[in-house]
C-alpha positions as semicolon CSV with decimal commas, in nm:
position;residue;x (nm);y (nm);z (nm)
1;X;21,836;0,878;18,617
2;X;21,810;0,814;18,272
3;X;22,119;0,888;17,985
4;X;21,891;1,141;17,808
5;X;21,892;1,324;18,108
6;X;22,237;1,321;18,205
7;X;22,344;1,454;17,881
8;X;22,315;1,787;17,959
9;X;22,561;1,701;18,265
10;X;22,782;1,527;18,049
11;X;22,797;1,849;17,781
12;X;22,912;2,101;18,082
13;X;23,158;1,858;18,181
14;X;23,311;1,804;17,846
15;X;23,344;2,173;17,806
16;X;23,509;2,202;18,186
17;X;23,726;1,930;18,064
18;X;23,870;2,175;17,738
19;X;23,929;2,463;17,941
20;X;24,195;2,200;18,202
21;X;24,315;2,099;17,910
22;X;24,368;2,454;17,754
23;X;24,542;2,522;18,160
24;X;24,754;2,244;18,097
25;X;24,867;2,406;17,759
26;X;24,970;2,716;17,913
27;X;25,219;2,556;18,166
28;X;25,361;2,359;17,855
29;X;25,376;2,652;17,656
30;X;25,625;2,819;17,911
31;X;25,898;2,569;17,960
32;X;26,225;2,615;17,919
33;X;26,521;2,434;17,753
34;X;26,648;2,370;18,132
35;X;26,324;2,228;18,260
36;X;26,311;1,992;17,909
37;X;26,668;1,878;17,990
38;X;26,522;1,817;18,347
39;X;26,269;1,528;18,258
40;X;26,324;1,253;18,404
41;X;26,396;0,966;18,170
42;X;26,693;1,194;18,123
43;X;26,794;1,271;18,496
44;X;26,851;0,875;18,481
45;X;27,021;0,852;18,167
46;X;27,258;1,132;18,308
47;X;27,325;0,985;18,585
48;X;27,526;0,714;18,444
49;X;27,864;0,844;18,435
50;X;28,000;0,646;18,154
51;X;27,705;0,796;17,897
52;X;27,762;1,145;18,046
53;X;27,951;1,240;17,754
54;X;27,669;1,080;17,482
55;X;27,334;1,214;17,701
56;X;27,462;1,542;17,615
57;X;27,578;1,497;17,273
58;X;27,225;1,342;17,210
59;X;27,009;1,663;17,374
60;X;27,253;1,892;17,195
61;X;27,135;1,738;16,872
62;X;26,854;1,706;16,937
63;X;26,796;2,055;17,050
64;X;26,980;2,174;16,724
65;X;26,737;1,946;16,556
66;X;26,374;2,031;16,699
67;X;26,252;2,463;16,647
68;X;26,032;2,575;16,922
69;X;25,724;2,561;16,683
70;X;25,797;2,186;16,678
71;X;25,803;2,178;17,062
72;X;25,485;2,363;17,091
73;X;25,332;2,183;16,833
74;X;25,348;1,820;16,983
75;X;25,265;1,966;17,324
76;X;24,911;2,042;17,136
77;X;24,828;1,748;17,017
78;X;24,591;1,621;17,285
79;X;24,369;1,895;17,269
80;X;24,382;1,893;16,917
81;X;24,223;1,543;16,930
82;X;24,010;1,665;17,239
83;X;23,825;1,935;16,988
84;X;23,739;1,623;16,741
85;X;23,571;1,438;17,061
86;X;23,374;1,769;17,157
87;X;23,282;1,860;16,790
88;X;23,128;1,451;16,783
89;X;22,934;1,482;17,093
90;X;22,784;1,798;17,023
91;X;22,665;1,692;16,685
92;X;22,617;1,372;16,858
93;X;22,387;1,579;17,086
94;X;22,249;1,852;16,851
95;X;22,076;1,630;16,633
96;X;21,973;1,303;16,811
97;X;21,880;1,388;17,168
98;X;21,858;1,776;17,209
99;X;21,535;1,830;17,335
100;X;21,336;1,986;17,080
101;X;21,294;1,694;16,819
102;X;20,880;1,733;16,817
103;X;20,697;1,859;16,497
104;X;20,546;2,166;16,723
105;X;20,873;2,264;16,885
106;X;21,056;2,232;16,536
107;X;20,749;2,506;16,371
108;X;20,821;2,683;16,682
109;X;21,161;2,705;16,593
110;X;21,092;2,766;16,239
111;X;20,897;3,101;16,379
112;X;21,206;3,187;16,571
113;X;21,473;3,217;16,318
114;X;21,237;3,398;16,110
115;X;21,145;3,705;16,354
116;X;21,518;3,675;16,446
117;X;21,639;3,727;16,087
118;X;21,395;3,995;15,975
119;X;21,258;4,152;16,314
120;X;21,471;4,044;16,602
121;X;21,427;4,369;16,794
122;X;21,086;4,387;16,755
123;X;21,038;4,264;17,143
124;X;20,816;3,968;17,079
125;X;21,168;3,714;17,089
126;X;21,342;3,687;17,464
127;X;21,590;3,933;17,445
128;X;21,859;3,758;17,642
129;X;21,828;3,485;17,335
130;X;21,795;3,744;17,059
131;X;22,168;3,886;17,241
132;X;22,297;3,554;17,249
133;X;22,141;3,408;16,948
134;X;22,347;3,770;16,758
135;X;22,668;3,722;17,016
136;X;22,721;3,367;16,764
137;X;22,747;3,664;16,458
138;X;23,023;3,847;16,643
139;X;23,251;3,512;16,752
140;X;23,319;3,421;16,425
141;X;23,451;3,737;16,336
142;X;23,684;3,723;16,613
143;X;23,836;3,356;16,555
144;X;23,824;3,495;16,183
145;X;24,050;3,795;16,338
146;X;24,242;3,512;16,495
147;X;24,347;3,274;16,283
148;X;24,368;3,409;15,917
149;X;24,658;3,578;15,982
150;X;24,881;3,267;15,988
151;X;24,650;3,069;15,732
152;X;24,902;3,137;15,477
153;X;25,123;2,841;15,644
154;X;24,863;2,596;15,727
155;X;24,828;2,247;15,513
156;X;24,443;2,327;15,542
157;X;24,283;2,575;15,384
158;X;24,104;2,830;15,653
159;X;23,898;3,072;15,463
160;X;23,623;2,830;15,388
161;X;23,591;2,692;15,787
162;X;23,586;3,046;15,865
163;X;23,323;3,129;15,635
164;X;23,089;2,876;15,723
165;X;23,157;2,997;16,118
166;X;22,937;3,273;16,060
167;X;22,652;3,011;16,020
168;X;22,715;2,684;16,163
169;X;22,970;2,842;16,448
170;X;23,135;2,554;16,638
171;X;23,016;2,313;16,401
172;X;23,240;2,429;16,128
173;X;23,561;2,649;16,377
174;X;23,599;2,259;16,546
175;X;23,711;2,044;16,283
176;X;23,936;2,321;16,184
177;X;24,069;2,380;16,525
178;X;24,141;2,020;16,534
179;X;24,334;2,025;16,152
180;X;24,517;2,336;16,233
181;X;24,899;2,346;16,325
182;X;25,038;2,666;16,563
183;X;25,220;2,931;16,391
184;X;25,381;3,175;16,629
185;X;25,586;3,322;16,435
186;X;25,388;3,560;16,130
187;X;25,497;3,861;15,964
188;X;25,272;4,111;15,801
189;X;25,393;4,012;15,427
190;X;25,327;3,620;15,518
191;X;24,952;3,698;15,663
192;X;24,734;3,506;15,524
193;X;24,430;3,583;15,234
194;X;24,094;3,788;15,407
195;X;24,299;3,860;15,682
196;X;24,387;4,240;15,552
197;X;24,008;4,287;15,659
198;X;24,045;4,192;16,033
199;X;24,362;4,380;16,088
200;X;24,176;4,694;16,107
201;X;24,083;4,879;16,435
202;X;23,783;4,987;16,263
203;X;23,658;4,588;16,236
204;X;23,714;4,613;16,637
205;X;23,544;4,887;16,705
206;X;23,241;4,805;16,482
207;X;23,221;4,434;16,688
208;X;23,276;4,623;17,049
209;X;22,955;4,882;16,917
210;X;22,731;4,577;16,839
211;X;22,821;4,359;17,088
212;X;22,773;4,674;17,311
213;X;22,440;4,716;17,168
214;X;22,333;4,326;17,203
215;X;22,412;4,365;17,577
216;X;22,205;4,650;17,615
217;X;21,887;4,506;17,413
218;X;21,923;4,206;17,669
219;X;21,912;4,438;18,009
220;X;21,736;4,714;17,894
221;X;21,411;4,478;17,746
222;X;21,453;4,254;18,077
223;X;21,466;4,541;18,344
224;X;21,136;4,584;18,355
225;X;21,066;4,226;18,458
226;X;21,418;4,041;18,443
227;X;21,245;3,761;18,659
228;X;21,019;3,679;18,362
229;X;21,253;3,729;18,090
230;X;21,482;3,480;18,256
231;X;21,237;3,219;18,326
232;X;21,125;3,258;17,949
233;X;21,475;3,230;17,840
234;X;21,493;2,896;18,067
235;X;21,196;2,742;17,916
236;X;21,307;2,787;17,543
237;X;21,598;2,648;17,672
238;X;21,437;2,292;17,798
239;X;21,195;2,329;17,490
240;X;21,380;2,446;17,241
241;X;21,671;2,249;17,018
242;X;21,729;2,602;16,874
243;X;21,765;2,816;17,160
244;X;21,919;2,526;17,336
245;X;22,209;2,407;17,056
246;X;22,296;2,789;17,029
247;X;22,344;2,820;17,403
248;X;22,567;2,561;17,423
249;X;22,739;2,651;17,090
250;X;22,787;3,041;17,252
251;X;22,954;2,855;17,550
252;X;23,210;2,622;17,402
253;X;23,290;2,914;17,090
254;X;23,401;3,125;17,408
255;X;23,554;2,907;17,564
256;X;23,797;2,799;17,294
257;X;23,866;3,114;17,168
258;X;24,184;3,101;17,455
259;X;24,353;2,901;17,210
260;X;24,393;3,072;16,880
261;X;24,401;3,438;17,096
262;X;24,745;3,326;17,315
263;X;24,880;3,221;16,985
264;X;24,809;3,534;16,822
265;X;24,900;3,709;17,117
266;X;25,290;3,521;17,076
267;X;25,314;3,603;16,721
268;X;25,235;3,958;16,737
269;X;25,476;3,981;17,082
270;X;25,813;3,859;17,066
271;X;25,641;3,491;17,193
272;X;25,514;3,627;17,475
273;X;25,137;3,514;17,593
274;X;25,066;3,888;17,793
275;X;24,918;4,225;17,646
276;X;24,994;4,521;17,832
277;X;25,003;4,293;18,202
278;X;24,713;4,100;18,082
279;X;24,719;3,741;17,974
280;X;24,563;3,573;17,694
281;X;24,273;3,361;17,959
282;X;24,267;3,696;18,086
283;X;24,116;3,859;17,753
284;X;23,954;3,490;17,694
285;X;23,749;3,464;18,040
286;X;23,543;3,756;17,959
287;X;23,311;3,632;17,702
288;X;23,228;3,858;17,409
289;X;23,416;4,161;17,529
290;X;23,787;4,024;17,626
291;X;23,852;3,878;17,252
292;X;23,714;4,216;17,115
293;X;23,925;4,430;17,367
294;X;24,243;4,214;17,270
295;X;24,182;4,293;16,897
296;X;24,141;4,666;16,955
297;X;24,447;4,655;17,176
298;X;24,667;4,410;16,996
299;X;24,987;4,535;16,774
300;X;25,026;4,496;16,399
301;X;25,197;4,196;16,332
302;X;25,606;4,260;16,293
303;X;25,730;4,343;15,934
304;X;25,998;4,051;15,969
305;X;26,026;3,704;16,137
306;X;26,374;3,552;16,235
307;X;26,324;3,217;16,046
């Protein structure tokens, strides 16, 4: 088996590997002073009766010392440095061994962004690409939705990442994922710049009617033969670095969107990672649809923060 053709293998893998990593988060996100005080490196050091007194001296400083943002904060760092690695390897992959590299597959691709752009529901593009290829318009908005509100209070600016989303999609939300630090706690005066736009239920409602719409292009235009349309889909898939980059892109956008939803989810109630029973992979593992529900569902976020 060659490399070229494991790469595809290695791609689904990668992405398998974020969302255990993202698991891993939530577990971390969750524990308690108790279970930190239960580690143990010090469960030994307590157990030394003379140093009983100065383990918990230490911890109580130390506790005194570190905010919960802090806590949270280091706990992210691996998948912080995980988004880097996935954002490399998919450029990596994009532009050096996607298939697609020909001269006649690029004009073919050429053809396809331009009946996309100007005619996409003409009928003559696969409509399960056309929805997906349209889906990669509506995730931006959402990680927009997500993570301008506490922009304000990041060292990197996020307008600009966010901007460029709406064309480049992963290409330009991973490097910012990766630079970004976790604020949990937002109030509506500290929200950052744009965001005044996303906080509307209006902005919801308009992405759940087109992304309703997109899904309904794709299974109404493939009833008649979904057989075919798949099949067609496939092959532009193995053919096609356009319809093939953009698939992958659509998958690892929606996967990822778990993170900056549970930490909106925390800042906008009380810390807590649930929304009316649901929790944030709940909203997260339904692709398109959860991240829109949670914005039409979500609360304003609270007038004032305890600092």
């Amino acid at each position: 088996m060659s490399l070229i053709s494991m790469v595809p293998k290695i791609t689904l893998i990668a992405i398998a590997l974020l969302s255990i990593c993202q698991l891993s988060i939530v577990q971390s996100f969750h524990v308690s002073r108790n279970t930190f005080c239960s580690i143990k490196p010090f469960q030994k050091f307590q157990k030394d009766n003379n140093h009983r007194f100065l383990y918990e001296q230490t911890m109580t400083n130390s506790l005194k010392a570190s905010t919960s943002d802090e806590i949270i904060e280091s706990r992210l760092e691996p998948p912080r440095l995980f988004y880097f690695i996935l954002w490399i390897s998919l450029a990596a992959y994009a532009f050096g061994i996607a298939p697609g590299g020909t001269a006649e597959a690029t004009l073919v691709d050429n053809e396809l962004i331009k009946k996309l752009i100007f005619t996409p529901y003409d009928g003559t593009t696969n409509p399960i690409f056309v929805a997906i290829f349209n889906y990669l318009g509506i995730l931006p908005a959402v990680y927009a939705s997500l993570l301008l509100p506490g922009s304000k209070k990041q060292k990197v600016p996020t307008l600009p990442f966010v901007i460029l989303s709406f064309a480049l999609g992963f290409f330009a939300t991973g490097p910012y994922l990766g630079l970004r630090s976790i604020e949990n706690s937002v109030s509506d005066s500290e929200k950052g710049r744009g965001s005044f736009l996303f906080e509307s239920k209006i902005t919801g409602l308009l992405l759940l009617g087109f992304a309703s719409f997109l899904t309904y292009y794709g299974i109404s235009n493939s009833f008649g033969n979904p057989i075919s349309a798949i099949n067609e889909y496939i092959e532009l898939f193995k053919n096609q670095r356009l319809v093939h980059v953009s698939t992958i892109d659509f998958t690892i956008l929606s996967l990822a969107v778990w993170d900056p939803l549970q930490e909106d989810m925390a800042r906008r109630c009380e810390g807590k990672t649930t929304l009316n029973g649901i929790p944030a992979w709940g909203f997260a593992s339904i692709p398109i649809f959860g991240p829109v529900l949670y914005l039409l569902l979500r609360p304003s976020l609270p007038l004032s923060v305890e600092k």
